[in-house]
C-alpha positions in Angstrom: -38.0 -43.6 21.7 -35.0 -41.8 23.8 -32.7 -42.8 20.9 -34.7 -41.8 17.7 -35.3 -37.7 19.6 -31.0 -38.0 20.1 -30.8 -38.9 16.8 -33.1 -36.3 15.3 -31.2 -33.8 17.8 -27.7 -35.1 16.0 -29.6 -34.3 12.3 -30.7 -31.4 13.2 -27.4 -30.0 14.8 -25.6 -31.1 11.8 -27.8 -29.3 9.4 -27.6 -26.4 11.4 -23.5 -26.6 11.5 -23.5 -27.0 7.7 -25.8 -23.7 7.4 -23.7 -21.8 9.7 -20.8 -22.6 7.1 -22.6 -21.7 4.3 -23.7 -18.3 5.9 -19.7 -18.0 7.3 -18.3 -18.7 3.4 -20.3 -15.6 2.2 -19.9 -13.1 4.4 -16.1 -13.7 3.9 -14.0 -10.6 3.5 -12.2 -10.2 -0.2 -9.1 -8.9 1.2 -8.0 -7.4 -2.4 -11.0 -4.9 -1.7 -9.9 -1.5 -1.5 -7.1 -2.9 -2.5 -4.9 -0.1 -6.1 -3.5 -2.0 -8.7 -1.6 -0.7 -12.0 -0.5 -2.5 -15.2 2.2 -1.3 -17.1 3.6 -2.5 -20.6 2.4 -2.1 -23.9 -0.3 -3.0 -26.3 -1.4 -5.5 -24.2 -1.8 -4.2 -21.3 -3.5 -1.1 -23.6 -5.5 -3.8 -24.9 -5.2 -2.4 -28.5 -8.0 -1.2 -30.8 -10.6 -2.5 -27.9 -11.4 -1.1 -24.5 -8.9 -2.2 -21.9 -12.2 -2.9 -19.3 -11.7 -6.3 -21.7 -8.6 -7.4 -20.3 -7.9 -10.0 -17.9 -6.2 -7.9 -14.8 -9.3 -5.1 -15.6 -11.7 -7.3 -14.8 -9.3 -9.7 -12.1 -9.4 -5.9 -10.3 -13.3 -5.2 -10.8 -14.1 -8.7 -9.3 -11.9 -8.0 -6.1 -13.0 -4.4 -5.2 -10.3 -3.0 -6.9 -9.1 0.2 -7.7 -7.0 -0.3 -11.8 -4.9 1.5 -13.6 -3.5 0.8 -16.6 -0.5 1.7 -17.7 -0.4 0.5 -21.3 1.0 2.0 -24.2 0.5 0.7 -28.0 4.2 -0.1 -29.3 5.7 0.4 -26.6 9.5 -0.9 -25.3 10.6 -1.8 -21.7 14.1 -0.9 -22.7 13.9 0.9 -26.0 12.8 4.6 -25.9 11.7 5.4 -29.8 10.3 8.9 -31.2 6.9 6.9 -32.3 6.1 4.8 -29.4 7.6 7.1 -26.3 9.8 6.5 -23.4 10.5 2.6 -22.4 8.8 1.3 -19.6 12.1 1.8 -17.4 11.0 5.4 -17.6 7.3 5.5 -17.8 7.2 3.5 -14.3 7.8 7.0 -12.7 4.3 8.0 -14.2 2.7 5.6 -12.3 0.9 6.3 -8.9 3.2 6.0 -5.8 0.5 4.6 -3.4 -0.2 1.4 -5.6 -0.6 -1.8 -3.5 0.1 -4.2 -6.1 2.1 -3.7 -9.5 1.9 -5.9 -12.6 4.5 -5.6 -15.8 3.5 -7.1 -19.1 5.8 -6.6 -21.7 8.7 -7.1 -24.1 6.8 -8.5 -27.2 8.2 -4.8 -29.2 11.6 -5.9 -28.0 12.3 -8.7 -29.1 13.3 -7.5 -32.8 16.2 -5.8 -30.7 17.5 -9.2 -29.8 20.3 -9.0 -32.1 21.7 -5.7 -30.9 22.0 -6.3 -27.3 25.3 -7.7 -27.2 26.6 -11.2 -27.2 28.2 -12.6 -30.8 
């Protein structure tokens, strides 16, 4: 009799363990929370002709706790300033909050057509 109450002690120590685990996994801290984030590049990022809360980092930021910006502009260059689209991205960064934690840049898909001019043979 001694060793069946051990081993219903063992069982019930172990299920006890395992629920202290589960209840330690959720109470774990996002530490993203809190956390500013800002996307910069063009289309995108802008998530053209739809809302940007549709993009990927939007709702990356949302899930963590996070504060988003985004910095996305239809058309837009990294290197190439144009009278339609705006100053490149290498200029626009200076628009973007100075107290940003974390700092994503998509872009150079309205470069590429440049390709030709940027030196080389």
């Amino acid at each position: 009799m001694t060793h069946l109450k051990i081993f219903l002690l063992l069982i019930v120590c172990a299920f006890s363990a395992q629920a202290a685990n589960a209840q330690n996994s959720k109470t774990t801290v996002d530490e993203l929370n809190g956390k500013r984030i800002g996307v910069i590049g063009d289309s995108y990022v802008r998530n053209h002709k739809e809302p940007f809360e549709n993009t990927w980092h939007y709702k990356f930021a949302k899930k963590h706790g996070m504060e988003y910006f985004n910095y996305g502009k239809n058309g837009n260059s990294i290197a190439y300033s144009s009278p339609r689209w705006g100053k490149a991205m290498y200029l626009r960064y200076a628009e973007m909050a100075d107290s940003l934690d974390y700092v994503i840049v998509i872009g150079g898909h309205n470069d590429a057509f440049k390709l030709d001019s940027i030196g080389g043979d």
